[in-house]
N, C-alpha and C positions, 0 to 999 in steps of 0.2 A: 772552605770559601763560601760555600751553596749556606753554609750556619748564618755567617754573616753574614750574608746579601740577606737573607728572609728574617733576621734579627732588628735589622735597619730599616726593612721594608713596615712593620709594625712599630717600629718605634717612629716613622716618619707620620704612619696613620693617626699614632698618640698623640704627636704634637700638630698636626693637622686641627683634631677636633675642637670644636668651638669653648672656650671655657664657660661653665653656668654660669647663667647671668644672677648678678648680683641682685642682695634682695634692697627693694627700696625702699623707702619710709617718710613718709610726709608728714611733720607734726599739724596737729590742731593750730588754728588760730583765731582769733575776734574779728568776724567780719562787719560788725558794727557796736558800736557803745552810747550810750547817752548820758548826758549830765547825772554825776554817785548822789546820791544824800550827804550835805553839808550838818555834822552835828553842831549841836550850840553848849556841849559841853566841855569843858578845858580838859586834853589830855596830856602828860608828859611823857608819855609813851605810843605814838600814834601809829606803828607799823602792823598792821596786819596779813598773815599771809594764805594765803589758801588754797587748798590743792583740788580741783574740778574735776572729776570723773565725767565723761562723756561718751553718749551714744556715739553707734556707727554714723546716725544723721542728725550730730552736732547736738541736739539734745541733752540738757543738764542731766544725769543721774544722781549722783549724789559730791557733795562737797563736806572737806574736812578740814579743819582748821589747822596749820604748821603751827603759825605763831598768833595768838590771841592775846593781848596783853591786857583786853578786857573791853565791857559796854559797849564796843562800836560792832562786834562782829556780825548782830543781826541783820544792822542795816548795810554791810557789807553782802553780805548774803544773799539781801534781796536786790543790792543792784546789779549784783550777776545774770542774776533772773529775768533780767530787762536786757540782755547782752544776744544778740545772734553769733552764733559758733561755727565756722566751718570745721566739719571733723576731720579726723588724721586719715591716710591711706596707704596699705602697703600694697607692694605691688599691683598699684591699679586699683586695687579695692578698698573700699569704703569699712573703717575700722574705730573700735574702740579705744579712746586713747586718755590722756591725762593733760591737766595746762596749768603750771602755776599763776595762781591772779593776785596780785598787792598791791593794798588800800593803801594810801599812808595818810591819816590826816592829820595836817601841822595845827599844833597847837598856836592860838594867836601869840602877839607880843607884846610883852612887857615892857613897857619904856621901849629900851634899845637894845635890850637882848634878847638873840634871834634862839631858835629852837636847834636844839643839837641832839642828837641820836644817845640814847641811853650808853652809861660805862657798861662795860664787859658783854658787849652785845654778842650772841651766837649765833653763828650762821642757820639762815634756814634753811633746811637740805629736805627734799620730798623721798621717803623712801622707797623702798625696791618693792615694788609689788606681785602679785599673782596674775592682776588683773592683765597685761603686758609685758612685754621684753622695752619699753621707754619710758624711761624717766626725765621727768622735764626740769626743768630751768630751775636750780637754788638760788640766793641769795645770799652772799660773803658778806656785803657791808653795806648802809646805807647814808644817805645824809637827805633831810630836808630843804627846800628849795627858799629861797630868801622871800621876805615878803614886807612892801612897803608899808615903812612903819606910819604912816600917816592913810593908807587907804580904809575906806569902809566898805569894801569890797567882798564877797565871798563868792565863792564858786570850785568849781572843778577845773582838773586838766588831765586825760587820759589818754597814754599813747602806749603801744605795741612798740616793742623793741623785739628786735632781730639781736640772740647771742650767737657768735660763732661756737666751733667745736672747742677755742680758744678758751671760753668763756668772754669775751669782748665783744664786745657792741660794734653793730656793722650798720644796724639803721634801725631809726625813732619816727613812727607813724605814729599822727593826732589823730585819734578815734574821735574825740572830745577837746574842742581847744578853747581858750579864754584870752580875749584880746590882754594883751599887758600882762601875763602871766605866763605866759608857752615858754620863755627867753628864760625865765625862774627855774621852769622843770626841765630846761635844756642843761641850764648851768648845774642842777643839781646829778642829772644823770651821769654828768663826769664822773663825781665823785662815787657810785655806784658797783659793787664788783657783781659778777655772779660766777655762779659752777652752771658748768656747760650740761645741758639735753645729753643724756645718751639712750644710746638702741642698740638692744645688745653686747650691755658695758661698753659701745666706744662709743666715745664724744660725736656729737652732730649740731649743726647749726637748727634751731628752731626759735621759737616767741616766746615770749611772757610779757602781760597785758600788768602797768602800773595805773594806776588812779589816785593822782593826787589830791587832795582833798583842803582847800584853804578855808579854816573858821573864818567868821565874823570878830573883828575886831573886838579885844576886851575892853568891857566896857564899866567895870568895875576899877 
């Protein structure tokens, strides 16, 4: 009897103790952006992607190109360079982390057809690194934002999306907005998928920063 009673008494103290606290993880995000560079030359492939490596205090270290489909990537490059970073944190502290950032810039329009995303497009997926246990936000699919076919208009629209652990979009911050054009990169981010941020293989809600990029009307 005296077995059991002191068996119970340590099994009550087991489940008394507090469980360790979970560990926590804050991704990276864009705490400010400014108007990309608008090229003036025709692309049919305009999606650019890039993977940001970042200091503990938000600081660019180095960037590497997912998807380059070519010419724009320089000046994609350098208008990250112009972007303030808040860095990731775990547990409280201030840590190294990763952010996916894509350019996409829509080739103008032809008459009355609009721009549509290359056949057999492949997802852009950031791979598993050393540098971290998180990997940030891919891209399954994209499409282009409509653009009026009568405007002489160019400029930017850049906003931070919020993916869930779902991969689904829960909210669209204008870092960068363009009167008459926000309602274009809204409708297009419907059509949008992504693969979800994970930390420590499981899914988590984190950001990834778009910059839509609208040429100047062809003029040819």
């Amino acid at each position: 009897m005296k077995r059991g009673l002191v068996f119970g008494f340590f099994l009550l103290i087991g489940l008394s103790r507090p469980a360790p606290a979970q560990q926590t993880y804050k991704p990276p995000e864009v705490a400010s952006a400014s108007d990309v560079y608008v090229p003036y030359q025709v692309l049919v492939d305009g999606l650019f992607v890039l993977d940001v490596f970042l200091d503990a205090d938000g600081t660019i270290q180095k960037i590497y190109a997912l998807r380059d489909p070519g010419a724009m990537i320089g000046a994609a490059d350098t208008s990250v360079h112009t972007w303030k970073f808040r860095p990731a944190s775990q547990d409280g502290k201030l840590a190294h982390s990763r952010m996916t950032v894509s350019f996409l810039y829509r080739p103008p329009n032809y008459s009355n057809v609009g721009a549509v995303p290359p056949k057999g497009f492949s997802p852009v997926l950031p791979p598993d690194s050393a540098h971290g246990k998180y990997v940030p936000v891919g891209v399954l699919s994209f499409a282009y934002p409509e653009y009026p076919v009568n405007s002489v208009v160019s400029g930017s629209v850049v906003v931070q999306v919020t993916v869930d652990g779902a991969g689904d979009v829960k909210d669209v911050e204008f870092l960068h907005g363009m009167q008459n054009f926000n309602n274009f990169v809204s409708d297009a981010l419907k059509h949008w998928r992504f693969q979800a941020a994970t930390f420590n293989g499981k899914p988590i809600t984190s950001k990834t920063v778009i910059a839509f990029a609208f040429q100047p009307p062809h003029s040819g």
